[in-house]
C-alpha positions in Angstrom: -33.2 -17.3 -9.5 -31.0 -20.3 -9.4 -29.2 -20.8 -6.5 -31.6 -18.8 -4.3 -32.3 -20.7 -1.0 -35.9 -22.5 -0.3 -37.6 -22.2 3.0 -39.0 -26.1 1.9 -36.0 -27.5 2.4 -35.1 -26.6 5.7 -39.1 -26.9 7.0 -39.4 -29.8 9.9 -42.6 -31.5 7.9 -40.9 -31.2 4.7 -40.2 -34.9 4.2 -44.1 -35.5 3.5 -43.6 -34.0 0.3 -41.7 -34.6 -2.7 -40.0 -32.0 -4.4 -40.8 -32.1 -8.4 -39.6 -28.5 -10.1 -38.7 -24.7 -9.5 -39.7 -22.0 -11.4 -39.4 -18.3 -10.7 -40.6 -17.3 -7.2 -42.5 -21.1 -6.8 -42.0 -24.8 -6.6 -44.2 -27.6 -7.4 -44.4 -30.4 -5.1 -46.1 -34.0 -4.5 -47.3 -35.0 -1.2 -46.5 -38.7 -0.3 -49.9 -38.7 1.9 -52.4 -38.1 -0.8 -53.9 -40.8 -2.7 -52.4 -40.8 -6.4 -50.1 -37.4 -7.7 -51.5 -34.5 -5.6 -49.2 -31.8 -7.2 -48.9 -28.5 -5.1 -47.5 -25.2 -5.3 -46.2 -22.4 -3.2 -43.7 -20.2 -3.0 -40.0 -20.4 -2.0 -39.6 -18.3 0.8 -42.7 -19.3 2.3 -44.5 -22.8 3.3 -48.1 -21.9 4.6 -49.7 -23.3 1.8 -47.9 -26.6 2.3 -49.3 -26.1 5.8 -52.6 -25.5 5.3 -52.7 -28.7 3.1 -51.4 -31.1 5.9 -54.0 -29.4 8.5 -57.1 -29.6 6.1 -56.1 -32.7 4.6 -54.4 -35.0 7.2 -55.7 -33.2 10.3 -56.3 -36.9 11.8 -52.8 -37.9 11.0 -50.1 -37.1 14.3 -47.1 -36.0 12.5 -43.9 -35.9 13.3 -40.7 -33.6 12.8 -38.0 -34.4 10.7 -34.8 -35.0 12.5 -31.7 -32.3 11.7 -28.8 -33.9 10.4 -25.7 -34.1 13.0 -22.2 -32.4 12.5 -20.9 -28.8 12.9 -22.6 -27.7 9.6 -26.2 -28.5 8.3 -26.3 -28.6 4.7 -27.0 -26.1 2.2 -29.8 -25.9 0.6 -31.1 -23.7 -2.6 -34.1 -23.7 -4.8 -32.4 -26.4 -7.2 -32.1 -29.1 -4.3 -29.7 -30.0 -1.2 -25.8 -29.1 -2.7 -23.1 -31.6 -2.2 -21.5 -31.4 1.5 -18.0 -30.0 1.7 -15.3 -31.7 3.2 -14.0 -30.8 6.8 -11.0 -29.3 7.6 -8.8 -31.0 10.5 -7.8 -28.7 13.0 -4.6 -28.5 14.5 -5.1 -25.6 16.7 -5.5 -27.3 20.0 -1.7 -28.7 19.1 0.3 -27.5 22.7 2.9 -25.4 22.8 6.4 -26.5 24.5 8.6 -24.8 26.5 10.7 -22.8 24.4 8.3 -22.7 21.9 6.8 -19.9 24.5 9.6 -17.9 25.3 10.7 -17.1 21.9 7.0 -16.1 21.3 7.0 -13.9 24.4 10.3 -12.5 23.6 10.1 -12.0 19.8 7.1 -10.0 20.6 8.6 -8.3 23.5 11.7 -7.2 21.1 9.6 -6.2 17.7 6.9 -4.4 20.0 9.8 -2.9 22.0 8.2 -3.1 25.3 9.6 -3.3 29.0 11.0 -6.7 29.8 8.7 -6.5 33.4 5.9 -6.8 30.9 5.9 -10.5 31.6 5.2 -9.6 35.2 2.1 -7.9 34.2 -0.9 -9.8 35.7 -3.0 -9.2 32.4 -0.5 -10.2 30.1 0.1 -13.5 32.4 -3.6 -14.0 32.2 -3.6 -13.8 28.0 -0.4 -16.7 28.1 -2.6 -18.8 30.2 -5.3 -19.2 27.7 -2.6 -20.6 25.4 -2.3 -24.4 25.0 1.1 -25.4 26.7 2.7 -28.8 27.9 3.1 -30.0 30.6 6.2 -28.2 32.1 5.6 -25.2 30.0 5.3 -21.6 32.1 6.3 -18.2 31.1 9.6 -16.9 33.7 9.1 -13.6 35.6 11.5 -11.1 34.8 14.8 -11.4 36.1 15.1 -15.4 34.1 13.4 -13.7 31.5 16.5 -11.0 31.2 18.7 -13.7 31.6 17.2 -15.6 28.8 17.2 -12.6 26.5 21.1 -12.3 27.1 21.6 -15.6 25.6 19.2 -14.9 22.9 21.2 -11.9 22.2 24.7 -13.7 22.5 23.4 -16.2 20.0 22.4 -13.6 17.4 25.4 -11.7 17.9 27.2 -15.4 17.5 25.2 -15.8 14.5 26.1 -12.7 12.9 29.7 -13.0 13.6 29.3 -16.6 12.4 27.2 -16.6 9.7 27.3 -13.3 8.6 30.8 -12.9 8.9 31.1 -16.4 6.4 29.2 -13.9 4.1 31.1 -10.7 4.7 34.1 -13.5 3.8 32.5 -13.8 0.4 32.1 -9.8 -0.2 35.2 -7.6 -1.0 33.9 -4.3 -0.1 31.4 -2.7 2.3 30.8 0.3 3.6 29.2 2.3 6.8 27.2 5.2 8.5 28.0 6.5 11.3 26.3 9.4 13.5 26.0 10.3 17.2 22.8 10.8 19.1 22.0 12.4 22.1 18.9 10.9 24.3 17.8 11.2 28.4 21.0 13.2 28.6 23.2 10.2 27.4 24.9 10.1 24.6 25.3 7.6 21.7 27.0 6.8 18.4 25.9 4.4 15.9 27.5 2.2 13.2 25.3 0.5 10.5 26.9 -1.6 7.9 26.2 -1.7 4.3 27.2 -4.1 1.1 26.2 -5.4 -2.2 25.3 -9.1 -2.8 27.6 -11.0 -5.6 24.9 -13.1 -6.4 22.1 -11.2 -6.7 23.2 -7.8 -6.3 20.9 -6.7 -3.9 21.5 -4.1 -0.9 21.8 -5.3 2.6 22.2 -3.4 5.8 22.5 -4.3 9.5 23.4 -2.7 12.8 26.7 -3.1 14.3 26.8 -1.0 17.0 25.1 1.7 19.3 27.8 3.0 22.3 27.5 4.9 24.9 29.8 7.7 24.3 31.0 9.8 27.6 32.4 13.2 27.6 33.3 15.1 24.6 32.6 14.1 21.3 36.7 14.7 19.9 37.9 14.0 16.6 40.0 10.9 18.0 37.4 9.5 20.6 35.1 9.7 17.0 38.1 8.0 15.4 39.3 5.5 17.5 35.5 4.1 18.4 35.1 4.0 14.9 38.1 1.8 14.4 37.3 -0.5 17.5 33.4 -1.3 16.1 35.2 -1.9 12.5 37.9 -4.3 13.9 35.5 -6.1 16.3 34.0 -7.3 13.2 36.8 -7.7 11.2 36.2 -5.3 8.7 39.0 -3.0 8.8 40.7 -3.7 5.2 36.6 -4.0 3.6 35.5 -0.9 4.3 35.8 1.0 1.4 33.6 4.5 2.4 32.3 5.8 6.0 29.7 7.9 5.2 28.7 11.0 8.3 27.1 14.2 8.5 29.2 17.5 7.7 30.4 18.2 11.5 34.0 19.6 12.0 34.6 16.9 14.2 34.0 13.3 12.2 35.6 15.9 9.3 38.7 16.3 11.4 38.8 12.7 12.3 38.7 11.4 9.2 41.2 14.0 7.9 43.7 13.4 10.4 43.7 9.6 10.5 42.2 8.0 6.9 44.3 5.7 5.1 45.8 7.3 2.3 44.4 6.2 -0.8 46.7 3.9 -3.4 47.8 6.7 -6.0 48.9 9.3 -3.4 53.0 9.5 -3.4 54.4 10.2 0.4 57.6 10.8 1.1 58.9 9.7 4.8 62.5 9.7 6.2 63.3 6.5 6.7 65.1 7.7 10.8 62.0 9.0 11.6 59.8 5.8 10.6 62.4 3.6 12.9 62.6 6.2 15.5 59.1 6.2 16.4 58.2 2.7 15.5 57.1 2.0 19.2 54.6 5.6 19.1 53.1 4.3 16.0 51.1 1.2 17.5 48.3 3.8 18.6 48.1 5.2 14.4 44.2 4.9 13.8 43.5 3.2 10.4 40.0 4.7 9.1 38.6 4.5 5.7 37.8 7.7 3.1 35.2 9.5 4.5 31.9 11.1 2.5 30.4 13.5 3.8 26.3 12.8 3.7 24.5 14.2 0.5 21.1 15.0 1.9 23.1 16.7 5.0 24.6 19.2 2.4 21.7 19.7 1.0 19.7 20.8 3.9 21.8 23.1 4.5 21.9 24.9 1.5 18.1 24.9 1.7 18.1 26.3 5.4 21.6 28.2 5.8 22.4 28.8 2.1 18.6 30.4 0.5 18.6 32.4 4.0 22.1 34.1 3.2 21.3 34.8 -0.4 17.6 36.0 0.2 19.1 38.1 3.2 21.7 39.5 1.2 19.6 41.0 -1.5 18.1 44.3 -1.4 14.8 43.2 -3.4 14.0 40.0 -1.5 15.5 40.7 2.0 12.3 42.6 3.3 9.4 40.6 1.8 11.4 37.2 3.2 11.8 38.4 6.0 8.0 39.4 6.5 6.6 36.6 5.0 9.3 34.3 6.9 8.1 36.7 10.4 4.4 36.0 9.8 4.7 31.9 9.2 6.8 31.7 12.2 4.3 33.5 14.4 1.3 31.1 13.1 3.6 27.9 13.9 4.1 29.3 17.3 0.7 30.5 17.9 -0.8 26.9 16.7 2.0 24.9 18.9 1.5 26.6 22.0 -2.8 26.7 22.2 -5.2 24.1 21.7 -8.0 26.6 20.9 -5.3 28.2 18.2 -4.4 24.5 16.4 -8.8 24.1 16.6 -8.9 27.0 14.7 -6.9 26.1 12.1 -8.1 23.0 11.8 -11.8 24.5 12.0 -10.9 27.2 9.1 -8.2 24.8 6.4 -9.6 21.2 7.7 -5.4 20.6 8.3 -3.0 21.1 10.6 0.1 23.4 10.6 3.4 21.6 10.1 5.9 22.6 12.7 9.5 23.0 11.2 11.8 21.2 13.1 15.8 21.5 13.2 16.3 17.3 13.4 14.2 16.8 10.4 15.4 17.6 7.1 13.1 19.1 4.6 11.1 20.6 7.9 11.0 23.8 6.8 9.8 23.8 2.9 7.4 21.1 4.2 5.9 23.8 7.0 6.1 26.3 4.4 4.1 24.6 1.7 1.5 23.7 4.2 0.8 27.6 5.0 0.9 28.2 1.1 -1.5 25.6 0.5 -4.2 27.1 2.1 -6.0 30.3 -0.1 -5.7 33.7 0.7 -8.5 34.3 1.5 -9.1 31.9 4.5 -5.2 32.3 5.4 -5.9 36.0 6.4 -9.1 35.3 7.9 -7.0 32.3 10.2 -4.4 35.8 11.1 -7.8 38.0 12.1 -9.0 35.4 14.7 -5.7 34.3 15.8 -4.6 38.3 16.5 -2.2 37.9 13.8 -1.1 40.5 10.8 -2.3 39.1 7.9 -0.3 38.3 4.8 0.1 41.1 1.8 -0.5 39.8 -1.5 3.2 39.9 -2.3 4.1 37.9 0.7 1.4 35.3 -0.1 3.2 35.2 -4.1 7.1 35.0 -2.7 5.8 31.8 -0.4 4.2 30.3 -3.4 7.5 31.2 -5.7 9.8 29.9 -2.7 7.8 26.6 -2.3 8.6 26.3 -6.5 11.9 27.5 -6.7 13.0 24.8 -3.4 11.0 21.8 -4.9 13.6 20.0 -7.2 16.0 20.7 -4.0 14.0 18.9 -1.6 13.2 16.0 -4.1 16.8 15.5 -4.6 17.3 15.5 -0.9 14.4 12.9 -0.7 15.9 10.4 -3.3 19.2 10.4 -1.8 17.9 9.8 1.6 16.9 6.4 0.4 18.2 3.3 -0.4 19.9 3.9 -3.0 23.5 3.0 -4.6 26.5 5.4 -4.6 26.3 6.0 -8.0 23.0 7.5 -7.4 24.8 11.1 -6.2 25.9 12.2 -9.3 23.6 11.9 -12.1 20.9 13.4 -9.0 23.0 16.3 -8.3 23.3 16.8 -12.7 19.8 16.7 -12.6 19.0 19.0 -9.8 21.9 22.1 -10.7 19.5 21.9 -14.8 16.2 22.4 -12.9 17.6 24.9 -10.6 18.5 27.2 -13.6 16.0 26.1 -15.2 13.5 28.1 -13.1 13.8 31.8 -13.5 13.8 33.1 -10.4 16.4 35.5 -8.2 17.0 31.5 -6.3 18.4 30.4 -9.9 21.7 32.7 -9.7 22.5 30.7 -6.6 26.4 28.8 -7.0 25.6 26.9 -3.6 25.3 23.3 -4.9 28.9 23.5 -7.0 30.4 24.9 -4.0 29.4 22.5 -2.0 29.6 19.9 -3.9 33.2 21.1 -5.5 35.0 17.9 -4.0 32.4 15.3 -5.6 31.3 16.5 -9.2 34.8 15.6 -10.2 35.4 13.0 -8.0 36.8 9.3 -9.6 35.1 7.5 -7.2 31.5 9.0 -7.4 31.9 9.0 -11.6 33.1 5.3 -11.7 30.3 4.9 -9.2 27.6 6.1 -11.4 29.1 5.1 -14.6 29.0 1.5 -13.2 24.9 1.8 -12.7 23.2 0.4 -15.4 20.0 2.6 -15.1 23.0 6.0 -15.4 25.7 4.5 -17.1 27.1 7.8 -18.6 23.6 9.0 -20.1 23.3 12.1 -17.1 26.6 13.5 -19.0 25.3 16.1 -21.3 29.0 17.5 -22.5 30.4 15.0 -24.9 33.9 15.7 -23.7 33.2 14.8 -20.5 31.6 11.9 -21.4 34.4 10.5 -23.1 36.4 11.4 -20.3 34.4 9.2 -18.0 34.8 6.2 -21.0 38.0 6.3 -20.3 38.1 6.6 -16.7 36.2 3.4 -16.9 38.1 1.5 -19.2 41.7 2.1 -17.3 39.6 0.6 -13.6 38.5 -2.4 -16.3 42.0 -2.9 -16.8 42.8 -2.7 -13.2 40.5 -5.4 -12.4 40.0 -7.5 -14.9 39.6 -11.3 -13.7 42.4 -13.3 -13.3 41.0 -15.8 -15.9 40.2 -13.7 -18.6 43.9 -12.6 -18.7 45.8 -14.8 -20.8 49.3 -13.8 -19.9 48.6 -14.4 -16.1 47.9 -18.2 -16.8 50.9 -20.8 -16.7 52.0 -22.5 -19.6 51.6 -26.2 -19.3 54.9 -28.6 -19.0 55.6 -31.8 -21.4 57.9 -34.1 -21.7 56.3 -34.6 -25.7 59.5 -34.7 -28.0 59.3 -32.2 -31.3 59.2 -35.6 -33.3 56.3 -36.9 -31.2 54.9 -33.2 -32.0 55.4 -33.4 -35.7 54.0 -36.9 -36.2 50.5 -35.1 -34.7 49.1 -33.4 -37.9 45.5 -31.4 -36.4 43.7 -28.9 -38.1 44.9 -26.0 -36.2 42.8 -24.7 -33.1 40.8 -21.1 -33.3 42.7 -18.8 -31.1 41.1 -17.8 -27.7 39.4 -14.3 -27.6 41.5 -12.4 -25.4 40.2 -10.2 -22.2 40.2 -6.5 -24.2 38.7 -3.7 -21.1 37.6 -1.2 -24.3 35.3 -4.2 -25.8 33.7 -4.7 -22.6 32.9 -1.4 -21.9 31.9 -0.8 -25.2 29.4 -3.7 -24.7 28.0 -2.7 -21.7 27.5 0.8 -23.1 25.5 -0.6 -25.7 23.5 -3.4 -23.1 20.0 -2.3 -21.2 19.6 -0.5 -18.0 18.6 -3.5 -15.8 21.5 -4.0 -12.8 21.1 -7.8 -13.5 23.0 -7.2 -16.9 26.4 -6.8 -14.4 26.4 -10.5 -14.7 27.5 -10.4 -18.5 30.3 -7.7 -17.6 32.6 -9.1 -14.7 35.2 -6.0 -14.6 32.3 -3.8 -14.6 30.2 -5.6 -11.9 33.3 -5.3 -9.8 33.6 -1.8 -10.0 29.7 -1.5 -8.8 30.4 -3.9 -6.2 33.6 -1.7 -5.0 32.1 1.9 -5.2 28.5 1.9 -5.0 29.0 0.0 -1.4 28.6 3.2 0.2 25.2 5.4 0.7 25.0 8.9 -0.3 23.7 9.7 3.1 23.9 9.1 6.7 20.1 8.2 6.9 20.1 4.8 7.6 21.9 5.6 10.9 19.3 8.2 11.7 16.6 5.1 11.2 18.6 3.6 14.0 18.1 6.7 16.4 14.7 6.9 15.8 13.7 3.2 17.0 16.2 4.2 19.7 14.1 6.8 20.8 11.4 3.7 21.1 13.4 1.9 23.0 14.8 4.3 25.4 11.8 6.2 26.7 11.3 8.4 29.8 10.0 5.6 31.9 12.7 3.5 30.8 15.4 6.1 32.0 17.0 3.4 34.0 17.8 0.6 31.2 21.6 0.0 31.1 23.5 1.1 28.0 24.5 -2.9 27.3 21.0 -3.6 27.4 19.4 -0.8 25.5 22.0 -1.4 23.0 21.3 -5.0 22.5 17.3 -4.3 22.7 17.9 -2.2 19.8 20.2 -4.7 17.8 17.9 -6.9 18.0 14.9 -4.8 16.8 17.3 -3.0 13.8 17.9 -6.4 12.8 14.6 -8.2 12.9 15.9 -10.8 15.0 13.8 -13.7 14.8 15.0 -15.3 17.9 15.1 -18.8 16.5 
């Protein structure tokens, strides 16, 4: 019972006594009153026995009550004795706050929360800034000095960016971007986000560049020459080494009518025709290779693709279409009455997923939902709802479809992340053995190596993965092709090997020593330098770990991962940016300007600290 607390201790006549021991539930103590050692007991939580004493014993006696100690805290007390006091804190909360101090505060949480700028006219939210400590001359501005004072916070990130982030972008050889459109209030919008690997410790960064408002139609060369302007407003039009977009016809056409042609391909010009139109070539775009986005492709083999092959055979066309029929009619049954979605609720304690056609993976996610819940209660949702229920073969072809789409939909998860280049590949590998691997009428399917035909075999993507540590070439199963990726690496080794590791590059040193002077000079001879060999290094790094920090060992290699794991397999990070957009620009906020939604949004992407 050590440590328990003591009523004695705290009790206003406690001081006539004189504490002596504790043991179990009681204490002994002495009262200073009696003549000689009157020892008495009682227990800890209580003191009427101590009481009783003083009234029976020194009734005649006017006694007085012990005076509480001063300061914010009395002492603790327990059954072994008073404990040691701690020491106080000094507070430094009352400290005021100055000036500017305030208005970053205001306008860092008026950015992060995304919230209307007339907020600070809010009478409430006045009130709450009140109550904070200021100085003297410090007051929160109403809304039109607030704008103003957000425009220079704005100028001086964007400063910042072009100043301190461009002093980094200086330092980095190769970056890459997304770039999407988005339609919102009946405006329309296309963002740029940037993307590159750190040198030092080789760690992904992204930021936003841009969000314009785009007017009229949405043309191959408006696409390509906005893209060009946001790239060479930022200086970044011999960095980028990938844009990465969705799969439309038009950023397809753009890119395929004005990329830069890469270094390998052989063009032939007439040399009249070059100097005849030299004046009509100062409007040529300049746009980098375009990749089309991964998890785009992917969602539409599972939507477009499995409908077209389940459509177009005789054994599964009828029960998909049935099964397909009676889901669609329960998501539109659920979406459209309150008493519907409380029924469902009520009978599977969830709610029904609504597919959507924005959000990718929509559909299987909607689906697995509905197959989730048992038969049994499923059927008896249909009855009340006034829907045909679902035959026992419809119910098993949901639960084989939800199966069969699975390693489709975790592929398209992984490579909507943030995740290197190199990642597409060995994913893709991965996915077409777990496809066949289920035996299923979806297993015949060829719709991943036809749509993916341009990037199994493409250099880029296998120097991409090849360069990865965690891959390196271990998602190659055929040992040909494996050695054919070796090689591909060792030849891009050889191609950018360091300057300092190539001993013929390097300058022989002058001197004006004499042979004789060189003769009289008798040394053991020097070992000979190790020289730069591209098959030893990739051999090494074959044969090192899987963490990425190992790219410090292997400079050639770590190159290569710089240059072609810059880009993203997917356009999702832009599609990040549209949906805080859709924060920012809401229905009441209709009327924001484009400049100004576009720099509210900057900032947030970002994280702007406004310091």
């Amino acid at each position: 019972m050590e440590g328990e607390r003591c009523a004695f201790f705290s009790w206003k006549y406690g001081h006539y006594f004189e504490f002596l021991s504790a043991k179990d539930f009681n204490i002994k103590v002495r009262c200073t009153l009696c003549v000689g050692e009157k020892v008495l007991s009682t227990f800890k939580n209580t003191t009427s026995n101590l009481k009783k004493h003083l009234e029976s014993q020194h009734g005649t006696v006017k006694l007085t009550e012990r005076v509480p100690p001063r300061g914010p805290k009395q002492r603790a007390v327990t059954s072994a004795g008073p404990t040691s006091p701690k020491q106080q804190k000094l507070d430094f909360g009352a400290k005021p706050v100055s000036d500017e101090e305030l208005k970053k505060l205001v306008a860092q949480y008026i950015v992060e929360e995304m919230l209307p700028i007339n907020t600070v006219d809010s009478p409430s939210f006045r009130a709450i800034i009140k109550k904070i400590p200021t100085s003297v001359n410090a007051k929160l501005p109403h809304r039109t000095t607030f704008t103003s004072y957000l425009e220079k916070e704005f100028t001086e990130m964007e400063r910042n960016f072009v100043g301190a982030k461009k002093v980094t972008l200086n330092e980095i050889d190769f970056v890459s971007t997304t770039a999407d459109f988005w339609t919102a209030n009946n405006r329309s919008y296309m963002g740029v986000t940037l993307h590159w690997i750190s040198r030092t410790t080789l760690e992904r960064h992204k930021v936003a560049l841009a969000c314009r408002r785009i007017r009229g139609r949405h043309t191959y060369d408006v696409i390509g020459t906005e893209i060009e302007n946001i790239h060479s407003s930022y200086g970044l039009l011999n960095k980028v080494v990938a844009t990465v977009t969705d799969n439309g016809s038009n950023f397809v056409k753009a890119f395929q009518e004005e990329s830069t042609p890469k270094d390998d391909d052989v063009t032939f010009s007439d040399l009249s025709e070059i100097l005849s139109a030299e004046n009509e070539s100062d409007g040529q775009l300049s746009l980098p290779p375009h990749r089309r986005c991964a998890s785009h492709t992917i969602n539409i083999i599972c939507t477009r693709d499995v409908e077209k092959h389940l459509t177009t055979n005789a054994e599964s066309r009828s029960v998909y279409r049935s099964s397909t029929a009676k889901c669609t009619a329960l998501w539109t049954k659920s979406s459209r009455s309150t008493l519907a979605s409380e029924t469902v609720e009520e009978i599977s304690k969830r709610k029904l997923l609504i597919p959507t056609s924005t959000r990718w993976n929509s559909f299987f996610d909607a689906v697995k939902r509905i197959a989730e819940i048992p038969m049994g209660e499923l059927n008896t949702l249909c009855t009340k709802l006034g829907l045909k229920c679902f035959k026992d073969q419809e119910y098993q072809f949901l639960h084989e479809y939800c199966m069969a789409m699975k390693p489709l939909t975790a592929a398209l998860d992984i490579l909507q992340g943030d995740c290197p280049y190199g990642t597409l590949l060995p994913t893709l590998e991965v996915l077409m053995q777990k496809t066949q691997a289920v035996k299923d009428d979806l297993s015949r399917m060829t719709a991943i190596q036809i749509r993916f035909a341009g990037v199994l075999d493409d250099k880029d993507a296998l120097l991409a993965a090849a360069s990865c540590p965690k891959f390196k070439l271990r998602w190659l199963r055929d040992a040909g092709r494996r050695e054919q990726v070796k090689q591909l690496l060792t030849a891009e080794c050889c191609t950018t090997a360091p300057l300092a590791n190539n001993p013929a590059s390097v300058p022989s040193a002058t001197t004006s020593s004499s042979q004789g002077e060189m003769d009289f000079f008798t040394f053991e001879a020097e070992p000979e330098e190790e020289t730069y060999s591209a098959e030893k290094e990739v051999m090494d790094y074959l044969m090192s770990g899987y963490d990425l920090q190992i790219l410090h060992k292997f400079p050639s290699i770590k190159t290569i991962f710089l240059k072609y794991n810059a880009p993203t397999p997917s356009s999702a990070p832009v599609e990040r940016l549209f949906s805080l957009g859709g924060l920012v620009l809401t229905p009441k906020r209709n009327r924001l300007s484009d400049k100004r939604f576009e720099k509210l949004l900057l900032m947030r992407y970002n994280h702007c600290n406004l310091t």
